[in-house]
N, C-alpha and C positions, 0 to 999 in steps of 0.2 A: 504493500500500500504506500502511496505517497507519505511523505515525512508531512508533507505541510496537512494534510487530513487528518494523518496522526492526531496532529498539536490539535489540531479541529476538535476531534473527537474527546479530546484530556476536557480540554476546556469546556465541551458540550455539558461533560456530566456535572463537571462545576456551577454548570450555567442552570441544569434542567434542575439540580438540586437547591439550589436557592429557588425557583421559579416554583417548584413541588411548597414551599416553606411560605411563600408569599401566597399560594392559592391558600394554603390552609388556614394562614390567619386570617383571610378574607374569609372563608368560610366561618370560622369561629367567631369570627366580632361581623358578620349578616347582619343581624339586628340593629346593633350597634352603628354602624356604617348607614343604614335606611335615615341612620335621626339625625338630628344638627344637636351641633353646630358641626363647622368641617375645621376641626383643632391642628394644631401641630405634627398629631401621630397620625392621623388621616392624610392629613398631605405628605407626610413621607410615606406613607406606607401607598398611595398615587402613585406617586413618583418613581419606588419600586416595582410596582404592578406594570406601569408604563415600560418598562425597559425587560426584567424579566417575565412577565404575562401577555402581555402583547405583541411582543417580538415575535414568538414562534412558527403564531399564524399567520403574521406577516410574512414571514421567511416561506414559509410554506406557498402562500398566495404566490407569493413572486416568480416561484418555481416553474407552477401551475401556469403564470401569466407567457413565463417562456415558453412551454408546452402548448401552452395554446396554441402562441403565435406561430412555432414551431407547425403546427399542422394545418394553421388556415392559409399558408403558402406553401403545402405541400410535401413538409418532411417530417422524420419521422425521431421519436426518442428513443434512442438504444441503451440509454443508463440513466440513471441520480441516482441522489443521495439527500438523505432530511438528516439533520441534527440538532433540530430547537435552533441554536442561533446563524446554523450556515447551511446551506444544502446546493445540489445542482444539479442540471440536467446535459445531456451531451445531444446537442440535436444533430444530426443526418440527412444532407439533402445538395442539391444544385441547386443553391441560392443565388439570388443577383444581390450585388452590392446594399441594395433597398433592403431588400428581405433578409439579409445579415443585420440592418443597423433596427428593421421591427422587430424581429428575435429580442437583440442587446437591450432594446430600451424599454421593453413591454415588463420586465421586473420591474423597475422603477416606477410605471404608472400602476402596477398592483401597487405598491408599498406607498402610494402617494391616497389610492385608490379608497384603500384599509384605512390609514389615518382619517380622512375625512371622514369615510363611511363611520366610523366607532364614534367621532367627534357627532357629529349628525344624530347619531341613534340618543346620546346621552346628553345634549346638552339643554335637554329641556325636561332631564329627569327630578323628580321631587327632591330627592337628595341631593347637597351638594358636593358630598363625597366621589360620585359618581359623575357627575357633571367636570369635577375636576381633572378623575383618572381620565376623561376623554377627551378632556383639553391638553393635558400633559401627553397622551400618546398622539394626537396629532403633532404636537412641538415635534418628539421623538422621532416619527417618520419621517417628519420632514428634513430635520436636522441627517437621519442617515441617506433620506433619498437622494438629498441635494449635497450633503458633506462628506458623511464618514462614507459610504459608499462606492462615491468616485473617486476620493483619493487611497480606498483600500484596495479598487482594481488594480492601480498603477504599479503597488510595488508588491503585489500575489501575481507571478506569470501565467497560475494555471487559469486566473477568473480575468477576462478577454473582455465584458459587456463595457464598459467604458472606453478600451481603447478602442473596440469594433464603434460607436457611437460614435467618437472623437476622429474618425480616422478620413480626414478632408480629402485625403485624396484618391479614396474610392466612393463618398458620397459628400462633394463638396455643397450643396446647398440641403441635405436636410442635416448633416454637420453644424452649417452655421446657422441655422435655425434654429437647432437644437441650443446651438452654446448661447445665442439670445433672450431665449426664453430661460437656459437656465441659472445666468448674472441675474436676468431681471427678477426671476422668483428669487433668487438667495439673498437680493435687496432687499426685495419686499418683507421676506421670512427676517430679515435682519431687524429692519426698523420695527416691524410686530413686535420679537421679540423683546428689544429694547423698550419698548411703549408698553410693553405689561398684557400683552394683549393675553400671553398665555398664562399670568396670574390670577389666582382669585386670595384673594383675603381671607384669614382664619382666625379664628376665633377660641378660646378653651372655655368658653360658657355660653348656653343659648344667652342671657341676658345682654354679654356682650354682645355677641353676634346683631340679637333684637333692636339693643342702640345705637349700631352701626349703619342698622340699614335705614332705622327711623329718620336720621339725621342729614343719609343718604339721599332718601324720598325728600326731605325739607330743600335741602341743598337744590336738588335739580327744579325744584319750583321757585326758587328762590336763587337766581343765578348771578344775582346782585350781593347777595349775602356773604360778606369777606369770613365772618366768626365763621358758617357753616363750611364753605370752603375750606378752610386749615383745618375743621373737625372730621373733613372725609379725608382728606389726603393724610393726617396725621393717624386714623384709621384703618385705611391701605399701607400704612409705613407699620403698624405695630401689626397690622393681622401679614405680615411678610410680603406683601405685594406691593415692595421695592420700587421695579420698572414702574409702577404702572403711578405710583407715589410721585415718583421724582418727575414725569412724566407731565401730569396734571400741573404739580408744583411749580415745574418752568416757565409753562404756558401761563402760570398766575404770576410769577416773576415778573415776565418782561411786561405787563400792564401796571405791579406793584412793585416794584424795584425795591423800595422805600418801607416795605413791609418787616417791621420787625419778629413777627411770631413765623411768617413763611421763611423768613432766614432763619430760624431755627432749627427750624422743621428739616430746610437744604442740611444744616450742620448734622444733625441726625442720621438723613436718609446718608454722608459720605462717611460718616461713622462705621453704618454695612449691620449686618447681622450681629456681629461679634463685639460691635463698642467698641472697636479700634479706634481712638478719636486721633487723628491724624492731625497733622497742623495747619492744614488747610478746614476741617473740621473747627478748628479750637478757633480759629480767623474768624470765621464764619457766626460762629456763637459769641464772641466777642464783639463783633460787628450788628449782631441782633441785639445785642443788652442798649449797643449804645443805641439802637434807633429807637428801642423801647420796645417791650411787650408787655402787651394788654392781656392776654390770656394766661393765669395762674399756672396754669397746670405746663403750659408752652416753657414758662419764665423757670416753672423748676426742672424743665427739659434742658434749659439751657445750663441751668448750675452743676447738675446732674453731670451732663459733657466736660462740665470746665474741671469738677471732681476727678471724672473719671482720665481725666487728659494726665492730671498732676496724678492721681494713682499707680496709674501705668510709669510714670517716671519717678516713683519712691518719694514723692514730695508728700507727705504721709500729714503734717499740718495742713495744709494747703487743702489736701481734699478731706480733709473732716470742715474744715470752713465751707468750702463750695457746697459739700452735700448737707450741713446744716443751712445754707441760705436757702438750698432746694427744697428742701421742708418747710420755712415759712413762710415760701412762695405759694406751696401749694396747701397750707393751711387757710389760703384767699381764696381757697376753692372752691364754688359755690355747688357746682357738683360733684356730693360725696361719695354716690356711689361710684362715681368714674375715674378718683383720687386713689381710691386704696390700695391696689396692686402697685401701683407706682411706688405710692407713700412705703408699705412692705418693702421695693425693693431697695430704693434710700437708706433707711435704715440696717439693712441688709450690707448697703456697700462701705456707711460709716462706722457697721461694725467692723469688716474689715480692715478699715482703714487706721480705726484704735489697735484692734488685736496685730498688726506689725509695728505697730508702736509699743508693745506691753502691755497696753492698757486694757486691760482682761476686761475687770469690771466695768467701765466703760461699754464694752465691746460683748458682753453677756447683756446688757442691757437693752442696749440699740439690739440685739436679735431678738432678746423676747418679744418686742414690741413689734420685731418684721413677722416674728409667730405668731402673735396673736391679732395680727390685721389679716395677714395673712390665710389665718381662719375664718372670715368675716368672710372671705371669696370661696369658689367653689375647686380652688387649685389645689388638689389635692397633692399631686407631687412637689410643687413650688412650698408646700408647706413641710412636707418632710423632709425636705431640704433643708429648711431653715431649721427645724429641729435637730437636723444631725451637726448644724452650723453651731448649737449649743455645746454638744457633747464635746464639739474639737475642741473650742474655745476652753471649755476647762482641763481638758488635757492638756493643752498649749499653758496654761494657769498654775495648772497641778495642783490645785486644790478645788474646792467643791464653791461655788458663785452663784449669785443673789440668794434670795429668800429659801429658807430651808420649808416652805409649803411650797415654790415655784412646782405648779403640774409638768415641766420638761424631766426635770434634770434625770428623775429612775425611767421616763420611760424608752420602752423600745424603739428603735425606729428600724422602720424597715426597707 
């Protein structure tokens, strides 16, 4: 057997064994998956589904698509091969030029074919879980149709469909037709991308989910309204929908330049996922204090950042000041229930910021306080965090901290 099918074949079972792993948890969390909100582990557990459960029958179609074409000008399949993530067929015939380059390219319109069609079926499903996976596996299709696809024919000798497609000078005009249409789709797929198109927002509580969209529905009747504007795009930035955050945010930029909560918000979204606050980040938030914000909850977004800039560089005073201003920013918060996770995670970051100074008790303190807001929400895991956040802290202490009734310090955590 070929060495390179070998490697195929190692890899397949790697592949089809994750893919067996991802059906099962879908199967076990069915119910689960039918309800809102669509949280954090729902879109990754999308995201997965998208690449290892989707792929297969993609791969398969694609096959099938060759085999088609393969017989509607006349020739015939003497082998394939299926392996979940690669397969192939060997077609047989006195083809013309034409009829090589409908062979090569008719995979690609399956796998383009599959994306839509999955996207199509799901995206008007009651759930938003599902609505997601079929917006992520059209990304994915398109992403391999258009990228990993034709640049993995070029350096595999035995898989031909790309270079049979590309190859001008046996079919120079449906060649350059092809390569027109496919810069122009992988712009298009580009700027989508980038524009959030394939994001949706997530949530870890219906309640949030409920006030996101409520303020969503105000905003779009109310297109005039700056407050409801920062409160969707700020929305889109904490439920992960990044692109599509920064995206809206620009477009309100270049009419509000001068806005200080939407500069915040920019300082945020280049922050990223992770709170890296980078120093064009820290500029930015900086440059929003000075223009002023109006929005509590914005102002202690902004302290938050300035804290976490000086954390990440051991400035260990510096960001207990920043994350104390960020608390009686957002003590001006007139909505309470939309403060407290935040509020929890503050507290959360100035306990840290005491416990590498020594300052245990301090730092046992500021966590009880992130545990006990923290229970006030429905974050079940963000709160066992913060109770394991207790146990270290007196380890790190090496003696036993705050009140001898505190309910943390005997229990479990799991």
């Amino acid at each position: 057997m070929n060495p390179i099918f070998i490697l195929f074949n190692l890899f397949a079972l790697v592949y089809i064994f994750r893919g067996v792993q991802i059906v099962w948890q879908i199967v076990r969390q069915w119910g689960l998956l039918l309800q809102e909100p669509l949280t954090r582990a729902k879109k990754w557990l999308g995201d997965q589904a998208a690449f290892f459960v989707a792929v297969p029958p993609s791969v398969a179609l694609h096959e099938l698509f060759h085999a088609l074409a393969t017989w509607l000008v006349g020739g015939q399949i003497v082998d394939f091969g299926y392996g979940g993530f690669w397969g192939y067929v060997v077609p047989v015939g006195d083809f013309t030029p034409a009829q090589n380059w409908l062979i090569a390219i008719a995979g690609t319109w399956a796998n383009l074919l599959f994306g839509a069609g999955l996207w199509l079926a799901l995206h008007h499903h009651r759930a938003s879980s599902f609505r997601y996976f079929g917006l992520r596996a059209l990304r994915f299709q398109l992403y391999f149709a258009l990228v990993y696809y034709p640049v993995f024919t070029l350096f595999i000798p035995t898989i031909s469909d790309w270079r049979i497609i590309y190859d001008f000078s046996a079919t120079p005009v449906l060649s350059a037709v092809t390569a027109v249409l496919h810069i122009t789709t992988l712009y298009l797929f580009y700027r989508a991308d980038r524009a959030g198109w394939f994001e949706m927002a997530g949530f870890e509580t219906v309640n949030e989910q409920a006030a996101f969209d409520t303020v969503a529905q105000q905003a779009a009747q109310n297109p005039q309204d700056r407050a409801l504007a920062m409160q969707v795009i700020d929305g889109l930035r904490r439920g992960g929908a990044e692109h599509k955050a920064t995206t809206e945010l620009q477009q309100y930029l270049q009419t509000h330049p001068e806005d200080g909560d939407a500069t915040v918000l920019l300082a945020a979204l280049q922050a990223g996922k992770n709170n890296h606050v980078s120093a064009q980040s820290k500029a930015n938030t900086e440059k929003a204090l000075r223009l002023g914000i109006q929005n509590p909850r914005q102002e202690a977004i902004a302290y938050r950042l300035l804290g976490e800039y000086a954390l990440e560089r051991n400035q260990y005073p510096e960001a207990v000041n920043q994350f104390s201003q960020a608390l009686t920013a957002l003590s001006r918060n007139t909505h309470q229930a939309d403060q407290i996770g935040l509020q929890a995670y503050l507290y959360h970051l100035r306990s840290l910021a005491y416990r590498r100074q020594g300052q245990y008790e301090q730092a046992y303190q500021d966590m009880t306080q992130a545990v006990q807001l923290s229970q006030q929400t429905e974050h079940e895991q963000q709160t066992a965090v913060y109770q394991q956040e207790l146990h270290i802290i007196e380890q790190q202490a090496g003696r036993p901290l705050g009140s001898s009734h505190n309910p943390y310090a005997d229990e479990d955590v799991v």
